[in-house]
C-alpha positions in Angstrom: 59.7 15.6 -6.9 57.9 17.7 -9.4 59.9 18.5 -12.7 60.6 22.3 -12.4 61.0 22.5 -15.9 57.7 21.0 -17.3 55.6 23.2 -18.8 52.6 24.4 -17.5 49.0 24.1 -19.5 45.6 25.1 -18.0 42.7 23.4 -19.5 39.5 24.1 -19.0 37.4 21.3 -20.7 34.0 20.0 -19.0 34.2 17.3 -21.6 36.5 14.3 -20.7 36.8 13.0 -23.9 38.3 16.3 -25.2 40.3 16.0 -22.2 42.0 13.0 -23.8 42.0 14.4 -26.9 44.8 17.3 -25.5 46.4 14.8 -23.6 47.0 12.7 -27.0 48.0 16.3 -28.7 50.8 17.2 -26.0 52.0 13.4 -26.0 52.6 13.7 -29.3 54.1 17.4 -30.0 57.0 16.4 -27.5 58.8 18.6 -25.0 57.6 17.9 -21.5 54.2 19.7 -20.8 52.0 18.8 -17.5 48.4 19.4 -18.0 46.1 21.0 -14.9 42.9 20.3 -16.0 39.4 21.5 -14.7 35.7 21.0 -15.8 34.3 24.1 -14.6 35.4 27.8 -15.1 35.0 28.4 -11.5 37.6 26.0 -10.3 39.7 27.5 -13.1 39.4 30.9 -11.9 40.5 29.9 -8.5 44.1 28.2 -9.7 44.8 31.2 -11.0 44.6 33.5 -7.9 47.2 31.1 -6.3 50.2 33.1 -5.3 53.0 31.8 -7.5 51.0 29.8 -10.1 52.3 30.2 -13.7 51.3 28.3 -16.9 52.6 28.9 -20.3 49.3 28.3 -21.9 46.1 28.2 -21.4 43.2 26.2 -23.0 39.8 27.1 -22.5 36.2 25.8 -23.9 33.5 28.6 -24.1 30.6 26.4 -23.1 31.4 25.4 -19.4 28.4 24.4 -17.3 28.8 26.7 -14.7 29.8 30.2 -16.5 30.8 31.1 -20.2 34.7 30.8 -21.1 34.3 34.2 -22.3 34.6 35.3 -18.4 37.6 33.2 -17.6 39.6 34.3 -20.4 38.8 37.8 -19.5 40.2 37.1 -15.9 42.9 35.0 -17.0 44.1 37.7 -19.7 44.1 40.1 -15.9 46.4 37.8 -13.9 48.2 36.8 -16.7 48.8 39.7 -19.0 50.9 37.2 -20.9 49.7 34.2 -21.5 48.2 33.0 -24.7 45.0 31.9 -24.6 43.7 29.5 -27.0 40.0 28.6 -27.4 38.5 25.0 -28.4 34.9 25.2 -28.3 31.8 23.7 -30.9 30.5 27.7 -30.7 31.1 29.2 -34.3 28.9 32.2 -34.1 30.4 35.6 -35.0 29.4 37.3 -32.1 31.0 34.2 -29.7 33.9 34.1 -31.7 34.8 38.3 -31.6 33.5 38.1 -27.5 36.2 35.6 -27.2 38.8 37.4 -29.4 37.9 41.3 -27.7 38.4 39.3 -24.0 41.4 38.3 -24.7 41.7 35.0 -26.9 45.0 35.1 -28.8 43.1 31.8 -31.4 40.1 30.7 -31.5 39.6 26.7 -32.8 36.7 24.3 -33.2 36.8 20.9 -31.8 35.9 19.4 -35.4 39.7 20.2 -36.4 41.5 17.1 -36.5 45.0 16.4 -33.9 47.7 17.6 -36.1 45.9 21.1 -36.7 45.3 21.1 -33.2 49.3 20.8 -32.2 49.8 22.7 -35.1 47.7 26.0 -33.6 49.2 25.4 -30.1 52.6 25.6 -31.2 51.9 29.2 -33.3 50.0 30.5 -30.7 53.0 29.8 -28.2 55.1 31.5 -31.1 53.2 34.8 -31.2 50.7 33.9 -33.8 47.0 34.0 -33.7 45.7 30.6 -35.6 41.9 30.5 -36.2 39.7 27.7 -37.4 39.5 27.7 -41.2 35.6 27.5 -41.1 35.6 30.8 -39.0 37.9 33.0 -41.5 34.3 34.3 -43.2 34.1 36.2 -39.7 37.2 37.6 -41.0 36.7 38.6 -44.4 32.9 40.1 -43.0 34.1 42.5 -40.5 36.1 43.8 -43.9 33.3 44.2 -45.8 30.4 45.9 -45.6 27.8 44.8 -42.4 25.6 42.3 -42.0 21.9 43.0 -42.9 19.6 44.0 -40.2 16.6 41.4 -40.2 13.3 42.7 -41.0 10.8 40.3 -39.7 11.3 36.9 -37.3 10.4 34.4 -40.0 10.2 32.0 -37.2 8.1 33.7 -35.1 10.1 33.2 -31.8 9.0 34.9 -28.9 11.0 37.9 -27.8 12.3 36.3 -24.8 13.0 33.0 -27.0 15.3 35.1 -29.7 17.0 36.7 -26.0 17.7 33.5 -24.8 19.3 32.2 -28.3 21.5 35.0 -28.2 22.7 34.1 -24.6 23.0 30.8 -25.7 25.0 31.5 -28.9 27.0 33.3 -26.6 28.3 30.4 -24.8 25.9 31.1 -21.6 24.8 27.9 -19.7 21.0 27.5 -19.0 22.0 28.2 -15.6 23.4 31.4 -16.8 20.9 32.1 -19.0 18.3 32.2 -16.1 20.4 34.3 -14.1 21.3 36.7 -17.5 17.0 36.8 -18.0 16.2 36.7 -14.1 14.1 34.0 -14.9 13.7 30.3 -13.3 15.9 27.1 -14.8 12.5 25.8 -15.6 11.5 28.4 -17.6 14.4 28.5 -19.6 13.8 24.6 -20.1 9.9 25.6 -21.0 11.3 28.5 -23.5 14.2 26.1 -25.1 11.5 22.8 -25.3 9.2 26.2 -27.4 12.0 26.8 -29.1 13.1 23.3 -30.6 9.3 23.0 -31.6 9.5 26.2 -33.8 12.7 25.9 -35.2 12.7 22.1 -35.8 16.0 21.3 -34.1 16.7 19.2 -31.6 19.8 20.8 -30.1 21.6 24.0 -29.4 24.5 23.7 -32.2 20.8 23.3 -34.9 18.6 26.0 -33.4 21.7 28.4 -33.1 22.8 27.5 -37.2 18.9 27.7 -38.2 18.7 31.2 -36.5 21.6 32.6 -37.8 20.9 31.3 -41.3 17.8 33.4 -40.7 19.5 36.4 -39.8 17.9 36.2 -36.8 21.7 36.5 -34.9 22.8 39.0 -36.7 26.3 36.8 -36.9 
């Protein structure tokens, strides 16, 4: 028979080793927590329109492969006015990280953290508090200050349909999403990311998003 009293955690992780990673995090914090985990947002989003379904916290990556994490906090912050929501994603972008935060998000971590800052954030987020990452805090201290400069020029002469699929990407779209976002082909998003590599001189997303943003070409 099912322990009643366990405690609920939604996890929405494409990534099985991160997966594991939780798993170890919850072993060690204590208490008695059962996990209900799913790689895709969509499968996420249907657990919670089951009639009765609680959790008391919810984990959820931003860069799913079939829809960004962005949209399932947003519906999870509907059915569940209450639950905190905690992010782990690789995305450190401004605009990702206040999307997040504006659909609900009560933290927002990066995977790079180690385990005890990890258990550390889930057990202030299920006490009210609102942990962040320590390499995002700058997004912090910006939107205090004055704006970010506008770019003049694209010093890396992207294509405008290039720089509109980084920013969907930085966003935490999928390619698939991206297409659907641009009402383009999957193969021509491939085409424009393969371009896009070349000019930039990256050879994956978490590169060609930094390069871009370091170029003011994000506005993040």
């Amino acid at each position: 028979m099912p322990n009643s009293s366990a405690l609920g955690i939604l996890l929405v992780e494409d990534d099985l080793v991160f997966q594991e990673t939780f798993a170890r995090v919850f072993a060690q914090m204590g208490g008695d927590w059962k996990i209900h985990a799913y790689q895709d947002g969509a499968s996420a989003l249907r657990v919670l329109e089951e009639p009765g379904r609680r959790f008391e916290l919810a984990l959820i990556d931003i860069g799913l492969p079939d829809m960004s994490g962005i949209e399932v906090i947003a519906a999870a912050r509907l059915r569940c006015a209450e639950l905190p929501i905690l992010v782990t994603t690789t995305f450190s972008a401004e605009e990702t990280f206040l999307s997040a935060i504006r659909a609900g998000a009560h933290g927002y971590l990066l995977k790079g953290d180690a385990e005890v800052s990890l258990a550390d954030s889930i057990e202030q987020v299920m006490r009210g508090q609102y942990p962040v990452s320590p390499a995002l805090a700058r997004h912090l201290f910006r939107l205090a200050g004055s704006p970010a400069a506008t770019p003049s020029s694209n010093s890396l002469n992207l294509s405008p349909r290039e720089l509109q699929l980084l920013q969907h990407i930085a966003k935490g779209n999928s390619y698939a999403g991206c297409a659907e976002l641009m009402n383009i082909s999957l193969s021509t998003v491939q085409t424009h990311i393969r371009n896009m590599y070349r000019k930039l001189q990256v050879s994956n997303q978490r590169q060609a998003i930094s390069k871009a943003q370091s170029s003011g070409l994000l506005n993040f």
